[in-house]
PADOVEX-843073 format. One record per residue (C-alpha): residue number from 1; residue in one letter; x, y, z. Coordinates in steps of 0.001 Angstrom, whole numbers. Example, Ala and Ser with C-alpha at 12.3 -4.5 7.8 and 13.67 -1.06 7.14 Angstrom:
// PADOVEX-843073
   fidren   vexpa        c1        c2        c3
        1       A     12300     -4500      7800
        2       S     13670     -1060      7140
This chain:
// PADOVEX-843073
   fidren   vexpa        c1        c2        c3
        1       X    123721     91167    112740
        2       X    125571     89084    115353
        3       X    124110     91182    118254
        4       X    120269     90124    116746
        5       X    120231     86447    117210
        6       X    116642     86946    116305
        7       X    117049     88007    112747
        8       X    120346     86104    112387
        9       X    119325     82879    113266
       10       X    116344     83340    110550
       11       X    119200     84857    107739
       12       X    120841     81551    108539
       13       X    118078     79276    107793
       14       X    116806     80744    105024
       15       X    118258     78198    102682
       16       X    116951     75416    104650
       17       X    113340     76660    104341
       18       X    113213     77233    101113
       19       X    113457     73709    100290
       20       X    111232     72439    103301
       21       X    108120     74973    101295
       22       X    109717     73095     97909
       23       X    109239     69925     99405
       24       X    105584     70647    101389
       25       X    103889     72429     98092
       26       X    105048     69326     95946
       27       X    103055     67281     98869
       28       X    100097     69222     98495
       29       X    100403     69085     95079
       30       X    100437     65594     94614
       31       X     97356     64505     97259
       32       X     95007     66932     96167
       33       X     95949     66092     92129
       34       X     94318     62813     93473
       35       X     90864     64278     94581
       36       X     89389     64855     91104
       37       X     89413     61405     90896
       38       X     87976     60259     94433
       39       X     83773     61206     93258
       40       X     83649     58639     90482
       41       X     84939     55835     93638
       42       X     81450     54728     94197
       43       X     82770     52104     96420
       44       X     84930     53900     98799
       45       X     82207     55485    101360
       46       X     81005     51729    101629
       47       X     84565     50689    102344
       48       X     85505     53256    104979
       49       X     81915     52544    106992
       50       X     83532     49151    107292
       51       X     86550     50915    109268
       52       X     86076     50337    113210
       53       X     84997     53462    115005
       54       X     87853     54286    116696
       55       X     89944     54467    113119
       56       X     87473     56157    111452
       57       X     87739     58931    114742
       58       X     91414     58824    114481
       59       X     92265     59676    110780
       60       X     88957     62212    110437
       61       X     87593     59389    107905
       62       X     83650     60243    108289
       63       X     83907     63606    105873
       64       X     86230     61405    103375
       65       X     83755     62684    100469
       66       X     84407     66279    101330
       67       X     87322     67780    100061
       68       X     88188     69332    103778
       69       X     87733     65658    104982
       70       X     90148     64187    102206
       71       X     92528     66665    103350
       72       X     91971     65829    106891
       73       X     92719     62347    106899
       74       X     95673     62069    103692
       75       X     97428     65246    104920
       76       X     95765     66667    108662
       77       X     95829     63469    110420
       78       X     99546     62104    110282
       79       X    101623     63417    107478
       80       X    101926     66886    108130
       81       X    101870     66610    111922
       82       X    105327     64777    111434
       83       X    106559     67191    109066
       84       X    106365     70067    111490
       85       X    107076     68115    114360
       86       X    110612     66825    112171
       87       X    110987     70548    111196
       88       X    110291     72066    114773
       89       X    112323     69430    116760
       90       X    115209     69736    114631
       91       X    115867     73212    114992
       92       X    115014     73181    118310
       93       X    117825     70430    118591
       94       X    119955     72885    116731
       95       X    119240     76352    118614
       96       X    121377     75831    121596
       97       X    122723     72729    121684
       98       X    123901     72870    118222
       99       X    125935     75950    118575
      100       X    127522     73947    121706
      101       X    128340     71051    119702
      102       X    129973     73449    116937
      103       X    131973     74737    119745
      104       X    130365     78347    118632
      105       X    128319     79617    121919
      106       X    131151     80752    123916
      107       X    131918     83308    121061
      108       X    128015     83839    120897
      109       X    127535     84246    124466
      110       X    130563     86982    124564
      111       X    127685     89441    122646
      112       X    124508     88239    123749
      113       X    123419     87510    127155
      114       X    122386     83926    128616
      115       X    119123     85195    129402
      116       X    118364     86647    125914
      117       X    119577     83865    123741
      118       X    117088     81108    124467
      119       X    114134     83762    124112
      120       X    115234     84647    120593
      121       X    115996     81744    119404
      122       X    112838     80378    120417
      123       X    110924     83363    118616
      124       X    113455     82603    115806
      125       X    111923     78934    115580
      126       X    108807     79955    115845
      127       X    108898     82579    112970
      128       X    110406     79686    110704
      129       X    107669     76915    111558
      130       X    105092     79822    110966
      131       X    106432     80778    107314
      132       X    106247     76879    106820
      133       X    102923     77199    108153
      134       X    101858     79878    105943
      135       X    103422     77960    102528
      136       X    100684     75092    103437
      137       X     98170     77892    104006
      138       X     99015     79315    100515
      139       X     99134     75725     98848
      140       X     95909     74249     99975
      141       X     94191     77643     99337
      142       X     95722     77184     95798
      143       X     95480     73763     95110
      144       X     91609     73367     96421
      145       X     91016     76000     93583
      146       X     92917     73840     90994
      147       X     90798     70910     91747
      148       X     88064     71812     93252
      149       X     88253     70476     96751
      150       X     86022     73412     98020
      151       X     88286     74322    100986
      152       X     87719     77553    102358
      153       X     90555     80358    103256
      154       X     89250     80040    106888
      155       X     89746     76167    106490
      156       X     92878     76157    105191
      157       X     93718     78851    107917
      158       X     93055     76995    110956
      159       X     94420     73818    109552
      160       X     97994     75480    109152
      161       X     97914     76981    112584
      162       X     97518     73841    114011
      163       X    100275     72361    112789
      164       X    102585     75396    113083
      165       X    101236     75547    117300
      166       X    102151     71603    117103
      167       X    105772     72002    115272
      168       X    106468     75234    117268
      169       X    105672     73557    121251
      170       X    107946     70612    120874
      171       X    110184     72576    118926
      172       X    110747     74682    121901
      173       X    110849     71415    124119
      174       X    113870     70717    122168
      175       X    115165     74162    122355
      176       X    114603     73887    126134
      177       X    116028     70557    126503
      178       X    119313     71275    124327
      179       X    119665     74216    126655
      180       X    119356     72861    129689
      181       X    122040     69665    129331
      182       X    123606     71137    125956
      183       X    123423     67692    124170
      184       X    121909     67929    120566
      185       X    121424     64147    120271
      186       X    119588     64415    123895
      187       X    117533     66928    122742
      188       X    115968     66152    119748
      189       X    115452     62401    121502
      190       X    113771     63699    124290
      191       X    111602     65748    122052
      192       X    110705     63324    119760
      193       X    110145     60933    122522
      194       X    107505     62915    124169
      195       X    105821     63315    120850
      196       X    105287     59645    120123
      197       X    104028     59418    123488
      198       X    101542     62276    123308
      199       X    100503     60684    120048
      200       X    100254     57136    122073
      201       X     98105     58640    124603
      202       X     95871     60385    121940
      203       X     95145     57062    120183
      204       X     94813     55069    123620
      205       X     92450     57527    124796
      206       X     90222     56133    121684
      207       X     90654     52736    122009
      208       X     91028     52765    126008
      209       X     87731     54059    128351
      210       X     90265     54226    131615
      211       X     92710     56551    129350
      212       X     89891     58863    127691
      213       X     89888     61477    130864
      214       X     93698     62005    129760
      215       X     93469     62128    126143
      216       X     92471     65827    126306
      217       X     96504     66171    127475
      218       X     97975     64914    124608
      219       X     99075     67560    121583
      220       X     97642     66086    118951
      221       X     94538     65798    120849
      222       X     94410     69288    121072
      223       X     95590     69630    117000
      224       X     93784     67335    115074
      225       X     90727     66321    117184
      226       X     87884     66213    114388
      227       X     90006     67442    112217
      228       X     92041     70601    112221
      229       X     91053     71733    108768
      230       X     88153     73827    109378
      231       X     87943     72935    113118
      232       X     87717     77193    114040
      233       X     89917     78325    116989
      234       X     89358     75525    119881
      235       X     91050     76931    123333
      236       X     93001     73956    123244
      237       X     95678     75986    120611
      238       X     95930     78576    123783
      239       X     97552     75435    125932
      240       X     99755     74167    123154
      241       X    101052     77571    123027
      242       X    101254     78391    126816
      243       X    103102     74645    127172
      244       X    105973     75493    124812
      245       X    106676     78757    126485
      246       X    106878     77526    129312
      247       X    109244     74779    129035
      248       X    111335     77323    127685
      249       X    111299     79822    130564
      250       X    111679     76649    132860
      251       X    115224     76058    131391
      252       X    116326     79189    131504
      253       X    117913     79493    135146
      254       X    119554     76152    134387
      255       X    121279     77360    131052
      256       X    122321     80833    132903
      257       X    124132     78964    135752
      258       X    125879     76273    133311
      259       X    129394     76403    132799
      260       X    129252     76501    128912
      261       X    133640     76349    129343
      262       X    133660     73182    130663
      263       X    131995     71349    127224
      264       X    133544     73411    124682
């Protein structure tokens, strides 16, 4: 098992993702219990047309009535971006950089080769934000039965692959990052830092006409633009993909000609 970093790495976090899917079907749970309810609000499409523009573009607040826009902008819009971002960046912090800290790459470098770890520990994340992503798919699918929301499978679908694509690129920023300077801390900082400013730029690019051109650049642009429940396959997934990977290639001739000795 040692040899497969791959399948270890996944064997090892098994635990951990169990309660993560706890935790995220207990979320569903609880904001779609509420939508039963929202029909009989007679007064809440008259008090989200008072909602500037730009807000009601933001959080996906025009379809509030539908069930896929209730979803949208309670779950799509903020709450489960930062779950998968917490959940990607944190084993991306962890991948590399963790094992340095633990003083346990040396030993796991003596089986597997520089250039192979970061690869399959990457695919390792990757796999892990994906079964998270498929526990939301499985949850709204069920839920939106319970209580009626009218979410379809293809909905739900595309709604979960966003936020996997979004958890699983700056996961692998922090996977890059931790293996390129072998600092956890730095990592997951870094990481986390460039996600608040991709979000920053995203909302600027609303509020801000000499920003707009950029907006397209930011992540979450390219996530939860109109809302990614039910938003079909945009080509923007294909450069939130295509960024990740390469940030990860990028660090690998750096963590193949670092002297892993000198911080254990």
């Amino acid at each position: 098992m040692l040899r497969n970093v791959f399948l270890k790495t996944l064997r090892d976090g098994r635990r951990g993702l169990v309660g993560w899917t706890i935790a995220l079907v207990l979320i569903v749970l609880l904001e779609t219990a509420l939508w039963p309810a929202m029909p009989d609000m007679a007064e809440m499409e008259k008090l989200l047309a008072s909602y500037p523009e730009v807000m009601r573009e933001l959080f996906n607040l025009d379809d509030f009535a539908t069930g896929t826009g209730f979803l949208n902008a309670e779950l799509y819009s903020a709450l489960l971006p930062i779950l998968f971002l917490v959940h990607g960046i944190g084993h991306g912090g962890r991948a590399i950089a963790g094992e340095e800290a633990a003083g346990t790459l040396e030993v796991l470098l003596t089986r597997v080769s520089p250039v192979r770890l970061p690869p399959e520990r990457a695919a390792a994340l990757a796999v892990q934000v994906a079964a998270l992503g498929l526990a939301l798919f499985v949850a709204v699918v069920a839920c939106s039965a319970i209580f009626g929301l009218g979410v379809t499978v293809a909905a739900a679908a595309t709604g979960s692959l966003a936020m996997v694509l979004l958890g699983v690129e700056f996961g692998w920023l922090a996977l890059a990052i931790g293996a390129a300077t072998g600092r956890r801390a730095l990592a997951v900082s870094a990481a986390a830092a460039a996600a608040v400013a991709g979000y920053v730029l995203y909302v600027a690019g609303a509020l801000l006409p000499a920003v707009e051109p950029w907006q397209p650049v930011s992540p979450f642009h390219q996530a939860i633009e109109g809302g990614p429940l039910g938003a079909g396959l945009p080509p923007a997934y294909g450069w939130m993909l295509l960024a990740g990977a390469v940030v990860v290639l990028a660090a690998l001739p750096t963590f193949d000609r670092r002297d892993i000795h000198a911080h254990l």
